[in-house]
N, C-alpha and C positions, 0 to 999 in steps of 0.2 A: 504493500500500500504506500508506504515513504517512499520505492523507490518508482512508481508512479507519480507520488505530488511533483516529484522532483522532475521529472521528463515532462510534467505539464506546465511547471513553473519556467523549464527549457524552452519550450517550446514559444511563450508567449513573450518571456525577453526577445527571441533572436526574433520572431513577428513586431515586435515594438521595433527591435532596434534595423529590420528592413525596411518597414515602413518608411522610418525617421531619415534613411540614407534615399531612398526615392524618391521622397517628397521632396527634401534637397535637389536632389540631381532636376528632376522636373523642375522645380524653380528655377536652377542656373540655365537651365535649358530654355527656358520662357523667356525669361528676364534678354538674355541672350539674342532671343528669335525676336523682341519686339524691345527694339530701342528705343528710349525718349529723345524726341526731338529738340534741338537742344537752339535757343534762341539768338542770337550772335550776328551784328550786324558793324562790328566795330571797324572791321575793315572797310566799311563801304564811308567813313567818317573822314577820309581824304583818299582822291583816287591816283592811282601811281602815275605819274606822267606818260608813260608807253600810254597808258588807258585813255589817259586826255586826247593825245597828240594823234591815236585812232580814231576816235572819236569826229577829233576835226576836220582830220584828210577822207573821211566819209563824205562829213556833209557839205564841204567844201567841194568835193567830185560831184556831189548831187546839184548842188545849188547852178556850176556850170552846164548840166544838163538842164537843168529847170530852164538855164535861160537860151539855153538852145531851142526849146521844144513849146510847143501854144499852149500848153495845161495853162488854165485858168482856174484858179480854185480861191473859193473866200471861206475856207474852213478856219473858224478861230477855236476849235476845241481847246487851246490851250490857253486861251486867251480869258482870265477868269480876275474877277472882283473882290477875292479873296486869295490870301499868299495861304500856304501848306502851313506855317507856323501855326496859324491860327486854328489849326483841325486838333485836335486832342490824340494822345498819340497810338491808341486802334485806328481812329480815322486816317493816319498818316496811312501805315503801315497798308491798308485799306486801296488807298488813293495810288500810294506804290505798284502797290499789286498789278492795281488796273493798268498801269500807266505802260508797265512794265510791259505788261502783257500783249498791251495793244503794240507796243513798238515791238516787239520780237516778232509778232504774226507778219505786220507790215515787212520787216527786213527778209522774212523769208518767201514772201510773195515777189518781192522787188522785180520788178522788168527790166531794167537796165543791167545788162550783160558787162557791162562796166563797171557794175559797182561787186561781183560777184566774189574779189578775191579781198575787195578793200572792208567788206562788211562782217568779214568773220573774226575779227578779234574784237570789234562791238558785239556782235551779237553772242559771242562767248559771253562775255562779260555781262549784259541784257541777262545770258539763262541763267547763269549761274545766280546772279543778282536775284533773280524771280523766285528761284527756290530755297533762296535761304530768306526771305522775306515772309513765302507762305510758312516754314515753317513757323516764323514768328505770329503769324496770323494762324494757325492752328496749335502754338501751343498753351497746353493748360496753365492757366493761373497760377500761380506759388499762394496768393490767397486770395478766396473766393470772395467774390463781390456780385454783384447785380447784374446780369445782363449788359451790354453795352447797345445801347442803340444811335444808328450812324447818323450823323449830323443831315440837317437838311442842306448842305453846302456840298457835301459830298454824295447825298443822293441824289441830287439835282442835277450835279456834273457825271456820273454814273449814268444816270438816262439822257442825257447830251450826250453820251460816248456808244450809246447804245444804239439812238436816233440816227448819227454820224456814219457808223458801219452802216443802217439801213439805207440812205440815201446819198451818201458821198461815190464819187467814183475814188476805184481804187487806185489811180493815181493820185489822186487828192488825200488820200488818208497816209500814200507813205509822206506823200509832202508836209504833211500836218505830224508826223509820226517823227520822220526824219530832221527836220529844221528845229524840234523842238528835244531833242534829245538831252541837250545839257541841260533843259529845264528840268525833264524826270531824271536826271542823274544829281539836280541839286535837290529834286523832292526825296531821294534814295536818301542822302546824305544828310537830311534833315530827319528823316524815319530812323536813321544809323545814331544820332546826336541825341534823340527820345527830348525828356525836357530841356535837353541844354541848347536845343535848337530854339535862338528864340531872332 
């Protein structure tokens, strides 16, 4: 009979102590499989000069085609009543996003066969930019608060960007896209800067 308690009493340690070594492992193995996205925009807080100096020899190629060619376009989407400082800073990050977004699509639609080899270390720069900004826009809170809801400055200019894809031609959106570039690269760097952007 004792030396049954004893094989029973075996048997539920080395059950406890499997468990306890699984549970472990399946945690490291989670924890592992699904990393937290991690927020970081310091580097977009001054951009390298190679970043600048591509940047310009783009739009400087584009702007002598513009004046080669009849595109008439009065698209002022960037053209807004409010500076970026003033949005709070989800609505930056926000504004970013879009801004981002929109000038990536543009650069990869582009028609000008000429701009094809001068546009890839912006537009580098553009994706890369885009997805460490979403992460900042889908990462969790460190503490919890209220719902954020978007200013009406930024939902206003959101359905302007919206309208604009529906009814602009699309040479007029890269132009709108492209000429305004260093705009959303000073709104990136004012999303990079958080409060100290003032």
């Amino acid at each position: 009979m004792l030396h049954l308690g004893f094989t029973l009493l075996l048997v539920l340690v080395l059950g406890a102590s499997l468990r306890a070594s699984l549970g472990a492992s399946l945690g490291a193995t989670f924890s592992q499989d699904t990393p937290k996205k991690d927020c970081s925009l310091s580097k977009y807080q001054f951009l390298l000069p190679q970043e600048t100096r591509a940047v310009q020899k783009m739009k400087d190629e584009f702007e002598k085609i513009m004046l080669l060619s009849d595109r008439q376009c009065n698209t002022r989407l960037f053209h807004r009543k409010w500076k970026t400082k003033e949005l709070l800073v989800p609505d930056r990050m926000k504004l970013v996003e879009a801004e981002l977004d929109f000038a990536i699509n543009m650069l990869e639609l582009l028609t000008e066969p000429e701009l094809g080899e001068t546009r890839e270390q912006p537009l580098l720069l553009l994706t890369q930019a885009r997805e460490d900004v979403r992460d900042c826009v889908s990462a969790p809170l460190k503490v919890p608060c209220p719902k954020h809801v978007s200013s009406r400055k930024l939902r206003h200019w959101l359905q302007r960007l919206g309208m604009a894809k529906e009814t602009e031609t699309t040479g007029c959106l890269e132009a709108s896209a492209i000429l305004n570039l260093f705009q959303v690269l000073n709104n990136l760097q004012c999303a990079a800067l958080r409060e100290r952007c003032t």
